[in-house]
TORRO-225566 format. One record per residue (C-alpha): x, y, z; residue number from 0; residue in three letters. Coordinates in steps of 0.5 Angstrom, whole numbers, padded with zeros to 4 digits. Each point is the difference from the previous one (the first is absolute). Example, Ala and Ser with C-alpha at 12.3 -4.5 7.8 and 13.67 -1.06 7.14 Angstrom:
! TORRO-225566
<<0025; -0009; 0016>; 0; ALA> <<0002; 0007; -0002>; 1; SER> 
//
This chain:
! TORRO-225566
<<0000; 0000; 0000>; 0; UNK> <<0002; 0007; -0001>; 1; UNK> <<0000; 0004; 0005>; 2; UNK> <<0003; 0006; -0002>; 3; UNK> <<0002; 0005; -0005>; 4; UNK> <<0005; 0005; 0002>; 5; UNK> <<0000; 0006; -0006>; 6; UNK> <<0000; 0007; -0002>; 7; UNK> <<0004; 0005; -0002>; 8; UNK> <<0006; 0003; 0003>; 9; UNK> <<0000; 0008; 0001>; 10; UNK> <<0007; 0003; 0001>; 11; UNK> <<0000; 0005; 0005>; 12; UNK> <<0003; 0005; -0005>; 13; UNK> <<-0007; -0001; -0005>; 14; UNK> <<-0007; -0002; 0000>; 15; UNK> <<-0002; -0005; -0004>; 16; UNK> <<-0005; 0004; -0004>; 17; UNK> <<0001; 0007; -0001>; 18; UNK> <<-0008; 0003; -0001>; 19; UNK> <<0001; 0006; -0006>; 20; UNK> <<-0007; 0004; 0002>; 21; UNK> <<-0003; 0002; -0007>; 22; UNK> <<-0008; 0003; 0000>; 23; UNK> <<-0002; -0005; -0005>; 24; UNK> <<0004; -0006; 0001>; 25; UNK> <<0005; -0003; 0004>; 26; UNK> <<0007; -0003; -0002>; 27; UNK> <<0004; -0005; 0004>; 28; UNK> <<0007; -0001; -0001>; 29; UNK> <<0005; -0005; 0003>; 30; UNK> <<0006; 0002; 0004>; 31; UNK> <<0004; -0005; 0000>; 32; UNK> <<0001; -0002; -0007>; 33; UNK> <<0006; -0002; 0000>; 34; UNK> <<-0002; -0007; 0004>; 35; UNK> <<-0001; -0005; -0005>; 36; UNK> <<-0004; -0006; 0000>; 37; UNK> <<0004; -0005; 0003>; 38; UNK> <<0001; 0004; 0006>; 39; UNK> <<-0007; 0002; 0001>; 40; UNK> <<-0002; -0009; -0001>; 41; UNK> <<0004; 0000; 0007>; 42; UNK> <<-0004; 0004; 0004>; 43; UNK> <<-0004; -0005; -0001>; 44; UNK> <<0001; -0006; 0005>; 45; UNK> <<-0004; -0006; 0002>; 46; UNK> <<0001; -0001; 0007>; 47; UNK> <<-0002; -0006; 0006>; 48; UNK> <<-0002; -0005; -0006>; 49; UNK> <<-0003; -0007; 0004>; 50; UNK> <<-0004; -0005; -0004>; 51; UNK> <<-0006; -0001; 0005>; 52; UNK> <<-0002; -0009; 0000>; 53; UNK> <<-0007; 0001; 0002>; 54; UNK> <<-0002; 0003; -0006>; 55; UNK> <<-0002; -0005; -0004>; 56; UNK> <<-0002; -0005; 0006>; 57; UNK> <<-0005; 0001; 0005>; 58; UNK> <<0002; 0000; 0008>; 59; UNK> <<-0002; -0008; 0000>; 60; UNK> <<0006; 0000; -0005>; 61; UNK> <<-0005; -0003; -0005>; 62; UNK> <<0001; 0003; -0008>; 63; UNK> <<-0005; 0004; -0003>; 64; UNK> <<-0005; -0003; -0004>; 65; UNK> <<-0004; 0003; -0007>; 66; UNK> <<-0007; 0000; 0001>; 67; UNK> <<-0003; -0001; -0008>; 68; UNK> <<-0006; 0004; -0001>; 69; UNK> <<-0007; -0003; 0002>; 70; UNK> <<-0004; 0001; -0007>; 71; UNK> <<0006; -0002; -0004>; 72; UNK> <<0000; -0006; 0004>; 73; UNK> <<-0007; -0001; -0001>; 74; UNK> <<0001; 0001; -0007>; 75; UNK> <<0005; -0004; -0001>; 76; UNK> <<-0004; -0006; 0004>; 77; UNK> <<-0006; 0000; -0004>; 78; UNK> <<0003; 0001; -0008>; 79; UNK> <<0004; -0006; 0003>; 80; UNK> <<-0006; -0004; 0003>; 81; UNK> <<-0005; 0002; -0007>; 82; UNK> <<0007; -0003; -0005>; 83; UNK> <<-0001; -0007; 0005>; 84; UNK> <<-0006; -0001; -0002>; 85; UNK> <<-0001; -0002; -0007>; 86; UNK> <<-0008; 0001; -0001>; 87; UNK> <<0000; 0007; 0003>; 88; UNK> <<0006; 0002; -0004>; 89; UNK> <<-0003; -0003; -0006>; 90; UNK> <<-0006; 0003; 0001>; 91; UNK> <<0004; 0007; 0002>; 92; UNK> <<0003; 0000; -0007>; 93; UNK> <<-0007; 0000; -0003>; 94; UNK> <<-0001; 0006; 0004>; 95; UNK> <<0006; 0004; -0002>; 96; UNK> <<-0002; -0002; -0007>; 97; UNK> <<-0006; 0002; 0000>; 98; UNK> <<0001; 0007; 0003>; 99; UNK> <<0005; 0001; -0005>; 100; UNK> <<-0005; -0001; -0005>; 101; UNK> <<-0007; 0003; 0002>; 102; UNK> <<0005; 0006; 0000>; 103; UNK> <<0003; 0000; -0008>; 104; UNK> <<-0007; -0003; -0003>; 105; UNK> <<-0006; 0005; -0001>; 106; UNK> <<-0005; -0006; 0000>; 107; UNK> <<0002; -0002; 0006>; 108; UNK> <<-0001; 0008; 0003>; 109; UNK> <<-0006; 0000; -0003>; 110; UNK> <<-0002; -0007; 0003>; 111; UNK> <<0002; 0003; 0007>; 112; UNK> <<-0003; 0007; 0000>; 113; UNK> <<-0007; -0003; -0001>; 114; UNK> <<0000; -0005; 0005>; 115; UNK> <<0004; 0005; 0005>; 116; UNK> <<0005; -0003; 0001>; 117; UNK> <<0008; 0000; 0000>; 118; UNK> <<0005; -0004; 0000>; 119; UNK> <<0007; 0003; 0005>; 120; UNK> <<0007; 0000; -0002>; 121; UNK> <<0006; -0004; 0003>; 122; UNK> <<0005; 0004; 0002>; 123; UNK> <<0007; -0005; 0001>; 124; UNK> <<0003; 0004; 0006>; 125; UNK> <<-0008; -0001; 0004>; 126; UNK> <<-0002; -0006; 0001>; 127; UNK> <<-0006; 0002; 0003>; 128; UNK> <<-0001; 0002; -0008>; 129; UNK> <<0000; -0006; -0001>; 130; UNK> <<-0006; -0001; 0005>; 131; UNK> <<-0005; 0005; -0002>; 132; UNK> <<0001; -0003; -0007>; 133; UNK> <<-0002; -0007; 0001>; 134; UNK> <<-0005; 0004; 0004>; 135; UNK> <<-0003; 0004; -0005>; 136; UNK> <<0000; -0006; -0005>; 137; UNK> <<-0005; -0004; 0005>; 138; UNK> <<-0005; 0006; 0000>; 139; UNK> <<-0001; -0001; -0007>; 140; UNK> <<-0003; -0006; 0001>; 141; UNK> <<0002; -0007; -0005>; 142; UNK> <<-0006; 0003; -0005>; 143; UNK> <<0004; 0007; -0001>; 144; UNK> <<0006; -0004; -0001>; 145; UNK> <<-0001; -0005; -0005>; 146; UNK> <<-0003; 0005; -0004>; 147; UNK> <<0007; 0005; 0000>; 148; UNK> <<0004; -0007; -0001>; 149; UNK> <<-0005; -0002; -0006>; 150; UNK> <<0003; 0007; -0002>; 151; UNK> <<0007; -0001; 0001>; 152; UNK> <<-0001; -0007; -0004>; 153; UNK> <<0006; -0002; 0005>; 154; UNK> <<0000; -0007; 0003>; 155; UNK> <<0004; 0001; 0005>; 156; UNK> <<-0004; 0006; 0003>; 157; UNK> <<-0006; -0004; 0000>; 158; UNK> <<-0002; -0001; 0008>; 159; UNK> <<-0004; -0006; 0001>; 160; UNK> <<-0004; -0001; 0007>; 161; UNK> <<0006; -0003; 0005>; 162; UNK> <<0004; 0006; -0002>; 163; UNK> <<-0005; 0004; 0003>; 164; UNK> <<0000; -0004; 0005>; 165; UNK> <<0008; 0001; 0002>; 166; UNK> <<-0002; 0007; -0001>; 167; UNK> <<-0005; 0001; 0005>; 168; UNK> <<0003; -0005; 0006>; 169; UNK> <<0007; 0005; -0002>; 170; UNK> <<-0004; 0007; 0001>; 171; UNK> <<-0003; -0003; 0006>; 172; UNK> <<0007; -0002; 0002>; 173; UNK> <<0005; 0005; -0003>; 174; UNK> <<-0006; 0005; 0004>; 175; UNK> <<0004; 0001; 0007>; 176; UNK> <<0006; 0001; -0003>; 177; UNK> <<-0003; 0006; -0005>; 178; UNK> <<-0002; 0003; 0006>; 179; UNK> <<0006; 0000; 0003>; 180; UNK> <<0004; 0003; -0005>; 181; UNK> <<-0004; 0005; -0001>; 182; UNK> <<0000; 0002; 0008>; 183; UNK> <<0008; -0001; 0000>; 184; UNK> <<0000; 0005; -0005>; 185; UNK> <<-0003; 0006; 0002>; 186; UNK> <<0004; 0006; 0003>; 187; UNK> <<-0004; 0001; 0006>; 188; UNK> <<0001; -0006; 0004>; 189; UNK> <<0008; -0003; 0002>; 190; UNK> <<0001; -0007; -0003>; 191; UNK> <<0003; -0003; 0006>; 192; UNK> <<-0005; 0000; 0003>; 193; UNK> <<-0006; -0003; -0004>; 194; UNK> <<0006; -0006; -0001>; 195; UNK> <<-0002; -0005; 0006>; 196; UNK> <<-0008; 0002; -0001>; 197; UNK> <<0001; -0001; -0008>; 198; UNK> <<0003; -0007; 0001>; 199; UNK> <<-0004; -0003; 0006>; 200; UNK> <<-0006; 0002; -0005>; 201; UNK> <<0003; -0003; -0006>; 202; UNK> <<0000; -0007; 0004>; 203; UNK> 
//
């Protein structure tokens, strides 16, 4: 730790550092002491009473410091990995995105959504929450909706049969708690530390 630093400049007793030349429109300071050269003044500069301080990086129990991750990166983190583990959600996810990226490129599939009145959300890769609002909104719109805007798209692969919607439902219901809490953990008016311990005896 550095406890102190002794600087400053000298002042000779024959001349003042600065000399103050008083004018009724500006002030012009000029050194006295021009004859001292860089070096000179670099000495005035001196490192005293260095002392490395072993508590710094350790507690008083001795014990090393230890990073804590953040809390809702961790919870991202948790459920991108649990969805990619479970082959039918991630195949059904798929479908999702896919049709999202459709229903924003096709007029027909726009013109399908406004008159029933319904939307179809975006993912969005850094939230993982996206990816719930997304399975979400596709369930709103009901397998008839669905069927007509895959009808459209004349696209096997984006077809949703009935066990995909049955994946989707028992996701939503299950990805819910944890949408919830990121979206709490998020907020600028609470301190995260303290919904961590509430947050996970909720989940469990």
């Amino acid at each position: 730790m550095i406890k102190a630093y002794k600087f400053g400049l000298i002042v000779s007793n024959s001349h003042d550092i600065l000399i103050n030349h008083d004018n009724d429109e500006e002030e012009h300071y000029e050194s006295v002491e021009s004859s001292d050269d860089a070096s000179d003044f670099l000495r005035r500069w001196t490192l005293t009473d260095w002392h490395e301080n072993e508590h710094d990086s350790n507690d008083v129990d001795g014990n090393i410091a230890s990073r804590l991750s953040c809390f809702a990166h961790s919870l991202q983190l948790t459920v991108r990995d649990g969805v990619a583990n479970v082959p039918c959600l991630s195949k059904c996810l798929l479908k999702c995105i896919k049709l999202a990226e459709w229903s924003h490129k096709s007029t027909k599939i726009a013109d399908l959504l406004d008159d029933i009145g319904k939307s179809i959300s975006q993912r969005t890769v850094t939230r993982w929450s996206s990816e719930y609002l997304l399975m979400k909104s596709i369930l709103s719109l009901e397998k008839a909706n669905v069927d007509d805007i895959t009808e459209i798209l004349e696209d096997n692969e984006v077809k949703f049969n009935n066990n995909d919607f049955i994946v989707l439902q028992e996701a939503v219901e299950l990805l819910e708690p944890f949408a919830e809490i990121t979206v709490r953990v998020q907020s600028q008016s609470v301190v995260t530390a303290s919904l961590v311990v509430p947050s996970v005896v909720h989940l469990l």
